[in-house]
C-alpha positions in Angstrom: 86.4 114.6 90.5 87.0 115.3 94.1 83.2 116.4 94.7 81.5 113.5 93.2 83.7 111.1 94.6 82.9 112.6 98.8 78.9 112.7 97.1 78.3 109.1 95.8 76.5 107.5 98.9 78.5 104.8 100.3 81.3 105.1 97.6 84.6 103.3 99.6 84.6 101.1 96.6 84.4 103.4 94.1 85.4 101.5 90.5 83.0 98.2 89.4 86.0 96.0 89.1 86.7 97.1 92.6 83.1 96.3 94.0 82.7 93.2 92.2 86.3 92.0 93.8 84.8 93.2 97.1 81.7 90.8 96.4 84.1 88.0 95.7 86.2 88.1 98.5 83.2 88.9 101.1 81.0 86.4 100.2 83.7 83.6 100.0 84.8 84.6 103.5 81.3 84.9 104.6 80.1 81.9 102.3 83.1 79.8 103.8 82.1 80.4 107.9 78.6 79.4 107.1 79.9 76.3 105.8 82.3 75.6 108.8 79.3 76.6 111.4 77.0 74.0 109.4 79.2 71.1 109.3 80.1 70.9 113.0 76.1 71.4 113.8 75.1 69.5 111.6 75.6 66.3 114.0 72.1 67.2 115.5 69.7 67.2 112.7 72.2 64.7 110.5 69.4 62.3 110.0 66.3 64.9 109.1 66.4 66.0 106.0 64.0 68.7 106.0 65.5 70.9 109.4 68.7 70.4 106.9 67.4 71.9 104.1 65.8 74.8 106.7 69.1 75.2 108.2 70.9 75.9 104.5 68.3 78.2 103.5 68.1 80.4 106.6 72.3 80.8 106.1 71.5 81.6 102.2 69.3 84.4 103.6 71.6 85.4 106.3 74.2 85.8 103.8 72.0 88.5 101.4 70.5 90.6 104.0 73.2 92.4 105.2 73.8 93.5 101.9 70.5 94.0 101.1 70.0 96.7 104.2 72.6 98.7 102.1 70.9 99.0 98.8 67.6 99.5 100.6 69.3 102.0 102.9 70.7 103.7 99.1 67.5 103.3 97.9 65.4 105.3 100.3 63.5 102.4 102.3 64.4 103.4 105.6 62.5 100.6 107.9 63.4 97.6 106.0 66.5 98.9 105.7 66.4 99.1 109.6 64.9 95.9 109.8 67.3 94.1 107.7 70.3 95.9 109.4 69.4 94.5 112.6 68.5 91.2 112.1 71.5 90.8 109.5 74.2 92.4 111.9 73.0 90.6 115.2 73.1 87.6 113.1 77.0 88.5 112.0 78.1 88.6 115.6 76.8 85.6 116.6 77.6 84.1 113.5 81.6 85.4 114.1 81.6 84.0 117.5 80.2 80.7 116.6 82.9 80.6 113.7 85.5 81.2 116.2 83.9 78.8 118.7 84.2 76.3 115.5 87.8 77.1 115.0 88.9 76.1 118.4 86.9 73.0 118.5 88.6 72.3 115.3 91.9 72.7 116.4 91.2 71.1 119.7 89.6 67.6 117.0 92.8 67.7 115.8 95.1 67.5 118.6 92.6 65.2 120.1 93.3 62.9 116.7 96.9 63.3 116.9 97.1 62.1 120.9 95.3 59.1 119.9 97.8 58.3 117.2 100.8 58.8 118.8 100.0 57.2 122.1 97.6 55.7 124.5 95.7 58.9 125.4 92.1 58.2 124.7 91.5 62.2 124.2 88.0 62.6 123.2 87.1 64.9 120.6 84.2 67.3 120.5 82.3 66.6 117.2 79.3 64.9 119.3 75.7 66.2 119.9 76.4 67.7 123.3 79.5 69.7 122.5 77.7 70.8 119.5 74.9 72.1 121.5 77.5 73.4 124.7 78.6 75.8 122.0 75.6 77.0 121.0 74.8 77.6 123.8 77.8 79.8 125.2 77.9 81.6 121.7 74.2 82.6 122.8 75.0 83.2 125.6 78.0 85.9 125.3 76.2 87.2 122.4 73.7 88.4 124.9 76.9 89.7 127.1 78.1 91.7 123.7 74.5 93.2 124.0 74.9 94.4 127.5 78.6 95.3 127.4 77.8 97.9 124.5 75.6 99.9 126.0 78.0 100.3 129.2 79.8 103.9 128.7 82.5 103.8 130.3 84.6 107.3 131.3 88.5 106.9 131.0 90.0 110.1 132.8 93.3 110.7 131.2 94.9 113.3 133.4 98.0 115.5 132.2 100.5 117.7 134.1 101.0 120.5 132.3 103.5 123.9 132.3 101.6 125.3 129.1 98.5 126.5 130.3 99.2 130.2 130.9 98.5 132.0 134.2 94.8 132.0 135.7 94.0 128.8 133.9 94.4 125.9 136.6 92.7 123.1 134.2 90.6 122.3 130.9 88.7 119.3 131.0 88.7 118.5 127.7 85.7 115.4 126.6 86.5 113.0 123.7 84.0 111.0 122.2 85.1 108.8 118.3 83.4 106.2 116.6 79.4 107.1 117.6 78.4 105.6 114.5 74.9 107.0 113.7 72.9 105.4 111.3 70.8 102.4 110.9 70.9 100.9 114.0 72.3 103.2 116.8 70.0 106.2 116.9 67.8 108.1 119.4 69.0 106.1 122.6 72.3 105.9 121.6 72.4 109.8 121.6 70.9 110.1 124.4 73.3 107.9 126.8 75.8 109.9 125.3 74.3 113.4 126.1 73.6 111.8 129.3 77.4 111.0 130.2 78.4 114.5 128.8 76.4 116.5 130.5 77.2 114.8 133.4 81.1 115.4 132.8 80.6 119.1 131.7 83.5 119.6 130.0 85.2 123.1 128.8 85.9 121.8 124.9 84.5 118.8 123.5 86.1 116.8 120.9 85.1 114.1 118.2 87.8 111.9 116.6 85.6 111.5 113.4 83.0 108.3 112.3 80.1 110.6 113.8 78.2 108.8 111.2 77.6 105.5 109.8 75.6 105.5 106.0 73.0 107.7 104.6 72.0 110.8 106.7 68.5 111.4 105.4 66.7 109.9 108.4 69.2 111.3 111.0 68.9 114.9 110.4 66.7 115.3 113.6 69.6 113.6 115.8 71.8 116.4 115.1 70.0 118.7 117.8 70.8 116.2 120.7 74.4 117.2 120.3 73.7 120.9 119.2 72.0 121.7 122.4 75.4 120.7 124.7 77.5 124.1 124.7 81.1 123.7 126.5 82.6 126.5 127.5 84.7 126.5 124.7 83.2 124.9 121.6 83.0 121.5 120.1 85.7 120.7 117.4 85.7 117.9 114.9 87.2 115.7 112.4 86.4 113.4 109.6 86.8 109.4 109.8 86.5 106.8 107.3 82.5 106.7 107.8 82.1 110.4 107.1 83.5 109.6 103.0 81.2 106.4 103.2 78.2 108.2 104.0 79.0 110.7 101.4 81.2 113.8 102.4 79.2 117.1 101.9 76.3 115.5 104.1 78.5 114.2 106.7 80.1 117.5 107.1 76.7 119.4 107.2 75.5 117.2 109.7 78.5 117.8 111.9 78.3 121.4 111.8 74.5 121.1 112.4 75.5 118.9 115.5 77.3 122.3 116.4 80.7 121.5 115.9 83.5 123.4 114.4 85.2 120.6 111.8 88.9 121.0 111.5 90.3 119.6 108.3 94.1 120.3 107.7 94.1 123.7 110.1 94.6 124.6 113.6 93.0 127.3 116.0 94.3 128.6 119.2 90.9 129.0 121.8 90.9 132.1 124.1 95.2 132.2 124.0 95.0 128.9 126.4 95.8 125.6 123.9 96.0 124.9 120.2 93.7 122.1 118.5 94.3 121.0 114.9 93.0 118.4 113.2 93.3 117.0 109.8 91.3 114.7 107.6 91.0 110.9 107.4 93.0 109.2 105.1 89.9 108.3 102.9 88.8 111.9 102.7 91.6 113.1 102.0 92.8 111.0 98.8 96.1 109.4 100.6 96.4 106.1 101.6 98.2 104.5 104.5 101.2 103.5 102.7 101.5 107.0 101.3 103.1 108.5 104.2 104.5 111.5 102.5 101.1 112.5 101.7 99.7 111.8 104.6 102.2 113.6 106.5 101.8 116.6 104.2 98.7 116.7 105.1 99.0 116.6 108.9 101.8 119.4 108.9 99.6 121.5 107.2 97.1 121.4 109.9 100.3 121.3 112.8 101.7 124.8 111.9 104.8 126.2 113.6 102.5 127.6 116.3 103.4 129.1 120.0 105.3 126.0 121.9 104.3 127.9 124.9 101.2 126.6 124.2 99.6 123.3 124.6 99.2 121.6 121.4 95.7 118.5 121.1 96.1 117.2 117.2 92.9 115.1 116.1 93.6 112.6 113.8 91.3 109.6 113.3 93.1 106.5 113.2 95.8 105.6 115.6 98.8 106.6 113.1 102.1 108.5 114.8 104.2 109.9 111.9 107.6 111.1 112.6 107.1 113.9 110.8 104.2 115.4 113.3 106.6 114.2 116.4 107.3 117.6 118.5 104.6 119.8 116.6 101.6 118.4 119.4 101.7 117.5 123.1 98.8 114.9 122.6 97.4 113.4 120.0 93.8 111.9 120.3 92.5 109.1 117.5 89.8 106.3 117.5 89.0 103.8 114.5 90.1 100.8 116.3 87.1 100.1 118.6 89.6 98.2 120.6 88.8 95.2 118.3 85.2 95.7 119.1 84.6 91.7 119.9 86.9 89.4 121.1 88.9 87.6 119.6 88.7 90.3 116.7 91.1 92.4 118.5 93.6 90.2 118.1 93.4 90.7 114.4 93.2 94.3 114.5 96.2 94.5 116.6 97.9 93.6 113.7 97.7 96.3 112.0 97.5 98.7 114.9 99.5 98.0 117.5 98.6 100.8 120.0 95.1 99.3 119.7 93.5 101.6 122.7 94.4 103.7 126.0 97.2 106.0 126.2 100.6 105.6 125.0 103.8 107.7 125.5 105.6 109.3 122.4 108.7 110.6 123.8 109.8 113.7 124.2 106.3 114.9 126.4 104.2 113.6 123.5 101.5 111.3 124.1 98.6 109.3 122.4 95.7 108.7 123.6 93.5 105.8 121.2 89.8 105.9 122.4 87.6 102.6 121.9 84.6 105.0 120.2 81.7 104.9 122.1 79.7 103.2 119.3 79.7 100.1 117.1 79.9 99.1 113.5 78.4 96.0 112.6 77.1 93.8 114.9 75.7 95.7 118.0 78.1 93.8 120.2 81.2 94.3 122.3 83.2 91.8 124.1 86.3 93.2 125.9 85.6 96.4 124.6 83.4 98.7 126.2 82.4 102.1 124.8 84.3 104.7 125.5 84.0 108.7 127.0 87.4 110.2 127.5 88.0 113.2 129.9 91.2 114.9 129.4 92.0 116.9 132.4 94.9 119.3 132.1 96.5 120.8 135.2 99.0 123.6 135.2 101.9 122.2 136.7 103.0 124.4 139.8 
């Protein structure tokens, strides 16, 4: 059923066969960039034995323990859970960026191969000891850079001409925040930079474009009155993202209201006559799928309904998706899921499959989007290119 299906704690894979295939493919993936990483390393320990066999069995470990802070995290065990979570995601960013680093050294081997083949250029390649270690070195060394950049909040003022605001209200500053991905890792501090910025900003309506939380929220309860005790002018409004169905429905929304905010699934509401927010459900949540876009835009005209166009019109809506059904029912749409890639060069990848991957976009006919980078991470603590993200909206009445 619908209920036990948002209750089973960390249920995105919710069939066996469709775990075990999950298994499969993430440990050959995984499996397969240790083994790339290994071989072009392994040019500085090639004739010891015994760091080799050190080597192979820290990458066997590596390989288990970020799946082994899930079941612990499932389970109850909250600090080895923790513990395992940070050592096993710190290790899968630098691990990434070393696989990358691999890649292009790979690449470049080759063309360096071919240039000696075809002609007289003595190319050199970069399998030695020194490139080996150059690499390691600068994967280090912007993994350390990935720590820094994600703590860096980083305000994007988005500012909007309006004629929709009625008379006596000059502006709204409206605060968006996405992606904050409570859980294992980010807690306590994390909130607090947040609240920090907010307060700072002191908007009139704060929003959140859903993945509030990351995994199980027994431990987290107590973060939910860092939020609670900010009070815009006009509310705080809500919806669900991919993370809140992960880390089982019913809790995630209790936590959100207990964070204070009003969660908006598949309905609008019109705040003190001035503008009209709706918001609808993530895909997940919900039971549709990207590729069913008839359900999906069912669900988000249910939550657009023919409302007063003299009003302005925000739409929530976690990921980054524009369907032509919702064009001319908002005036801006606000979404996050992407992280902006979160570390380059994943963006690249990700921006396949969203192409608006972050910042504002226009829609035509005075609709806009407006993608925010989520002022978390999932994963690795890391961000390279990609800074978190606080958006302040700022509407102006035009004339």
């Amino acid at each position: 059923s619908d209920y036990h299906r948002s209750e089973r704690s960390l249920s995105f894979l919710p069939e066996p066969v469709d775990m075990l295939m999950f298994l499969v493919v993430f440990l050959s993936v995984f499996i397969g960039m240790h083994t790339l990483f290994f071989f072009r390393i392994r040019v500085l320990f090639m004739d010891r034995a015994i760091v080799q066999g050190l080597v192979i069995a820290w990458f066997a470990v590596m390989i288990l323990v970020p799946m082994a802070s899930y079941l612990l995290e499932a389970r109850g065990h909250d600090l080895p859970a923790r513990i395992a979570a940070i050592i096993g995601f710190y290790w899968v960013g630098f691990l990434f960026l070393a696989f990358s680093a691999c890649l292009l050294m790979g690449f470049f081997d080759g063309f360096a191969w071919l240039a000696r083949a075809l002609t007289r250029l003595d190319v050199p390649s970069l399998s030695g000891k020194v490139p080996a270690l150059a690499m390691l070195g600068l994967v280090a060394a912007t993994c350390l850079y990935g720590l820094y950049e994600a703590k860096q909040i980083r305000v994007e003022h988005l500012r909007i001409e309006t004629g929709k605001l009625p008379e006596g209200v000059d502006s709204l500053r409206i605060a968006q925040i996405s992606d904050v991905h409570l859980g294992l890792i980010l807690r306590q501090s994390h909130m607090k930079a947040i609240i920090a910025e907010l307060e700072a900003l002191s908007p009139d309506i704060l929003v959140c474009t859903g993945d509030y939380v990351d995994g199980s929220l027994k431990n987290l309860i107590h973060l939910t009155e860092y939020i609670e005790a900010l009070h815009p002018r006009y509310g705080k409004y809500a919806v669900t993202g991919n993370h809140e169905y992960y880390a089982g429905l019913e809790k995630s929304l209790e936590f959100l209201e207990k964070s204070g905010f009003t969660v908006l699934r598949g309905e609008g509401t019109t705040i003190e006559g001035m503008i009209t927010i709706a918001g609808v459900d993530d895909a997940d949540v919900s039971g549709a799928t990207r590729t069913d876009s008839a359900a999906e835009a069912d669900l988000a005209l249910r939550a657009l309904p023919e409302v007063d166009p003299a009003l302005f019109t925000l739409f929530l809506k976690h990921r980054p998706d524009v369907l032509p059904a919702t064009l001319g029912r908002f005036d801006l749409q606000l979404s996050g899921h992407t992280h902006k890639g979160q570390m380059f060069p994943f963006d690249l990848l990700v921006k396949r499959q969203y192409p608006m991957l972050s910042g504002s976009h226009d829609l035509g006919g005075g609709a806009r989007i407006h993608i925010n980078r989520g002022v978390g991470t999932w994963g690795p603590p890391m961000r390279i290119f990609a800074p978190p993200e606080i958006t302040l909206i700022e509407l102006v009445r035009r004339g």
